[in-house]
C-alpha positions in Angstrom: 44.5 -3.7 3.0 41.3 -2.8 0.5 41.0 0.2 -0.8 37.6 1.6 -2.1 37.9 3.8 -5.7 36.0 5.3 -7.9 35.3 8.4 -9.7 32.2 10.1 -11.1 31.7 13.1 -13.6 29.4 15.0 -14.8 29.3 16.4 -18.3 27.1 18.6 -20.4 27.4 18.7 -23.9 26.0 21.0 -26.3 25.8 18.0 -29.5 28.0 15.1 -30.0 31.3 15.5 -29.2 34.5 12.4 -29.4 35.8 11.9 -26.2 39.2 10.0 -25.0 39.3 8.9 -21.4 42.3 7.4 -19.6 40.4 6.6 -15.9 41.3 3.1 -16.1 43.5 1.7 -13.3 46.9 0.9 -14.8 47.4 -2.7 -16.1 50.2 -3.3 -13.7 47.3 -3.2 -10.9 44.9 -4.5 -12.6 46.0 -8.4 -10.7 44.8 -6.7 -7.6 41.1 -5.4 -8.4 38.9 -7.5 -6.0 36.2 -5.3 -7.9 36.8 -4.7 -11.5 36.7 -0.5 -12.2 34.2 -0.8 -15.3 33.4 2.8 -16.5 29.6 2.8 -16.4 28.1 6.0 -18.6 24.6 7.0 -18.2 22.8 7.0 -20.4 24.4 3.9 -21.7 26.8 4.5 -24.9 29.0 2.3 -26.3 32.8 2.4 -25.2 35.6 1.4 -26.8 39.1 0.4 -25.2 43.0 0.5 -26.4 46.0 0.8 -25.2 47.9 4.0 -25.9 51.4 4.5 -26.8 53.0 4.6 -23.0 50.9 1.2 -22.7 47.9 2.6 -20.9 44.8 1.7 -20.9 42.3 4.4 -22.7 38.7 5.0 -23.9 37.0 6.2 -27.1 33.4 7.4 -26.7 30.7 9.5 -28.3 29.3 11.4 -26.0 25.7 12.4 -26.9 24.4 16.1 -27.0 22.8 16.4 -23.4 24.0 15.6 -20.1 26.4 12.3 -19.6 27.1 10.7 -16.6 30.5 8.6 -16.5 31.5 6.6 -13.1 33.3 3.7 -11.8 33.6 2.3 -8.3 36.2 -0.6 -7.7 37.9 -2.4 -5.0 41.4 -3.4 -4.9 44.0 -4.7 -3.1 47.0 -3.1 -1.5 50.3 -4.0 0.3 49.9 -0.9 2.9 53.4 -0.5 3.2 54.3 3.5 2.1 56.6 4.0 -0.9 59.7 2.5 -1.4 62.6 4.2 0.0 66.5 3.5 -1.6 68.8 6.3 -0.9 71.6 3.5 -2.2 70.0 4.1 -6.2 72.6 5.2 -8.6 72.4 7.5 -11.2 73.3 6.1 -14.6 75.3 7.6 -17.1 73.3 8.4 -20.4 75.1 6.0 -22.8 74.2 3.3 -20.2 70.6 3.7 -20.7 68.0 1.3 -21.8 66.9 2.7 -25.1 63.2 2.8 -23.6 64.4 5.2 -21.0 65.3 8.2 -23.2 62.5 9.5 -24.0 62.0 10.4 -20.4 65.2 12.9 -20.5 63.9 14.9 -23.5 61.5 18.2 -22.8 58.0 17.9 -23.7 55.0 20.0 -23.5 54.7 21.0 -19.9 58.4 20.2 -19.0 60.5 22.7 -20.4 64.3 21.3 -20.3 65.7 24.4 -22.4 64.3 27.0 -20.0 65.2 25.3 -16.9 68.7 23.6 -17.5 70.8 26.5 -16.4 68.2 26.7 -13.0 68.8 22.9 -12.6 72.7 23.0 -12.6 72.5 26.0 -10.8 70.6 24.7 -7.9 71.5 21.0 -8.1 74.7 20.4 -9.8 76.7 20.1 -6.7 74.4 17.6 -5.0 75.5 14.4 -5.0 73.9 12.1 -8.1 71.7 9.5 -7.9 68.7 9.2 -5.0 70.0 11.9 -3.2 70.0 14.4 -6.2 66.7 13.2 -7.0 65.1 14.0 -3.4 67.0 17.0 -3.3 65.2 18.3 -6.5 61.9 17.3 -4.4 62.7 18.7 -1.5 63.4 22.2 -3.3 60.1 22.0 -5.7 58.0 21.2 -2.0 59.6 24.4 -0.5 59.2 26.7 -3.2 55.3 26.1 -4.7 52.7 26.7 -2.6 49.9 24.5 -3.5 46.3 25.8 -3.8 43.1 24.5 -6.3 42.8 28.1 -7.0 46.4 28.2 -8.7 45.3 25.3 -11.3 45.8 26.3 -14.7 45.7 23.5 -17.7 48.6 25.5 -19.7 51.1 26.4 -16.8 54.2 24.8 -17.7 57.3 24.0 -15.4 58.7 26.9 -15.9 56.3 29.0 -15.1 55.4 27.5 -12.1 59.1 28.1 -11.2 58.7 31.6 -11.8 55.0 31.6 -10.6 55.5 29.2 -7.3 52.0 28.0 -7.1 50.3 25.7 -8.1 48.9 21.8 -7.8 50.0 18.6 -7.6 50.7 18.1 -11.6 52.7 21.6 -11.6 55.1 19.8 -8.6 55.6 17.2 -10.8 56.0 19.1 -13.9 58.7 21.4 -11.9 60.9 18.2 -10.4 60.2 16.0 -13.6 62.2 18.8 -15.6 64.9 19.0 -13.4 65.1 15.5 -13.5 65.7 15.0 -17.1 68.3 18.7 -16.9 70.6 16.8 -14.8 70.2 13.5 -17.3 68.0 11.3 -14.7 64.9 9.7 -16.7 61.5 10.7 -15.0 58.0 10.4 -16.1 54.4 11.6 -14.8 52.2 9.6 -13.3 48.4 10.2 -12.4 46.1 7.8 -10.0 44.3 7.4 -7.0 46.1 8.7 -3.6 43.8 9.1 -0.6 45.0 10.3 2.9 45.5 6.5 4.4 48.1 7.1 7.3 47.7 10.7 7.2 46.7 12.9 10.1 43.2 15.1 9.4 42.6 17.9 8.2 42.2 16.1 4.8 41.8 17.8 1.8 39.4 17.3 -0.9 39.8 14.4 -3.2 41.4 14.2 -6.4 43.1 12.4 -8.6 46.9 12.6 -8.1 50.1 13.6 -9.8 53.5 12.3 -9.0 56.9 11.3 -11.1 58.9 8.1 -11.1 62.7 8.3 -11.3 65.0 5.2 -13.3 67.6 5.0 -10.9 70.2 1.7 -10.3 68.0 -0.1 -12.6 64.2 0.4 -11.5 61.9 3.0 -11.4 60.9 4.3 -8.3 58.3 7.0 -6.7 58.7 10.4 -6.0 56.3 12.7 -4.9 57.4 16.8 -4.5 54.1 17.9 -3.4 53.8 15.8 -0.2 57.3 15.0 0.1 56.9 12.4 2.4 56.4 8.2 1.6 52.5 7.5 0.8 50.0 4.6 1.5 47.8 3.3 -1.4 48.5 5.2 -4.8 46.9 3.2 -7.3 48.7 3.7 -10.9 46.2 5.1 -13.7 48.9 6.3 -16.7 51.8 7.1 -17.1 53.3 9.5 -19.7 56.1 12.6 -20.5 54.2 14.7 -18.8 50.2 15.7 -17.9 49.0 16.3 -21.9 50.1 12.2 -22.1 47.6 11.7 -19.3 44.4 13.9 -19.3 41.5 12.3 -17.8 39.6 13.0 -20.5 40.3 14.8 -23.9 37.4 16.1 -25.5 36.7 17.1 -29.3 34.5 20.2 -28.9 32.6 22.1 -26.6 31.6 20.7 -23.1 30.9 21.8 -19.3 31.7 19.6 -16.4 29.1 20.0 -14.3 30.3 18.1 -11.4 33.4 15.7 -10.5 33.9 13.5 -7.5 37.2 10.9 -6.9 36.7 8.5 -3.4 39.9 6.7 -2.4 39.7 5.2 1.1 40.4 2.2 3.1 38.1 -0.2 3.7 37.8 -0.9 7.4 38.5 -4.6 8.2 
């Protein structure tokens, strides 16, 4: 299938302000882009492009006092098929890690290991390791937040959404992410494109997307607390240790988004 993306944003800004942007679509789709996603900015500024740390791909721009417009609107291919299932993925032991791995089972700024590692054995220590100790982690985190925009906050942590139980997608992730690296299984953020392709209506309004990836037998492999359920047509934008690793945008002093729009759907054949 093709799958129509695209974001735009509205910005204000009082004088001008640095800004970092990671809106790209993740090199490891970027094979499939009938469309390229070009961030367009009106009025017209230079942009300049590297590749952070975690290998994605990220955007320096001086954004000029006044209003800024920043959009993209690709195309790009998809498989269809919903996210891979493997309930046969083992856990492994630490000292069998790949060294790359490890920094995935340490606590970082929203994922709070030292606060939650008693929770985590607690709830999850007699659940059988590997896939199924992963999922069982998800399927707690899905019963135990409700979701609602109107719990967003950009400094809840993982443990206090545990304590909280609300939240949004990135506080679901946040919550199972931790638990994750408690019981000494690697797992990083993610943040893309997810629409509601093979889901029933009412849909929600769009958004970009938080999930995790767990390294189990040897591969990475998608999870996702909040819906809980296998997903058509994410499209990969970053990956990091947790949300501050992936903000759409960073900026260096005072700004107002004025308006923001994501579109992710299929395109009919």
């Amino acid at each position: 299938m093709q799958i129509r993306i695209g974001y735009e944003l509205l910005y204000e800004f009082p004088r001008p302000t640095p800004v970092i942007l990671t809106l790209s679509v993740h090199y490891s789709r970027v094979s499939d882009l009938v469309r390229p996603d070009h961030m367009l900015t009106s009025p017209a500024i230079p942009v300049r492009a590297y590749r952070d740390a975690f290998g994605n791909w990220c955007s320096r721009i001086l954004a000029p006092a006044g209003q800024l417009r920043i959009s993209a609107d690709a195309v790009v291919n998809d498989t269809g098929a919903p996210d891979r299932v493997v309930t046969s993925a083992e856990q492994h032991p630490v000292e069998a890690l790949p060294e790359e791995t490890l920094v995935f089972l340490l606590g970082s700024r929203y994922c709070e290991t030292d606060r939650l590692s008693e929770a985590a054995w607690d709830l999850f220590g007699r659940s059988p390791t590997g896939w199924g100790r992963v999922q069982a982690i998800c399927d707690f985190v899905h019963r135990h937040i409700t979701f609602g925009y109107e719990f967003a906050s950009p400094t809840k942590t993982a443990a206090e959404v545990f304590n909280d139980r609300r939240g949004v997608c990135r506080d679901y992730a946040h919550l199972a992410i931790a638990f994750c690296r408690c019981l000494n299984v690697p797992a990083r953020y993610c943040t893309g494109y997810l629409g509601d392709i093979g889901v029933p209506p009412p849909h929600g309004t769009m958004d970009f997307s938080g999930w995790f990836e767990a390294y189990l037998g040897g591969e990475w492999y998608t999870f996702d607390a909040r819906n809980n359920v296998p997903r058509i047509g994410r499209v990969l934008i970053a990956r990091g240790r947790d949300a501050a690793d992936v903000a759409i945008s960073t900026t260096f002093g005072r700004n107002t988004l004025r308006s923001f729009r994501v579109w992710t759907d299929e395109i009919a054949g």
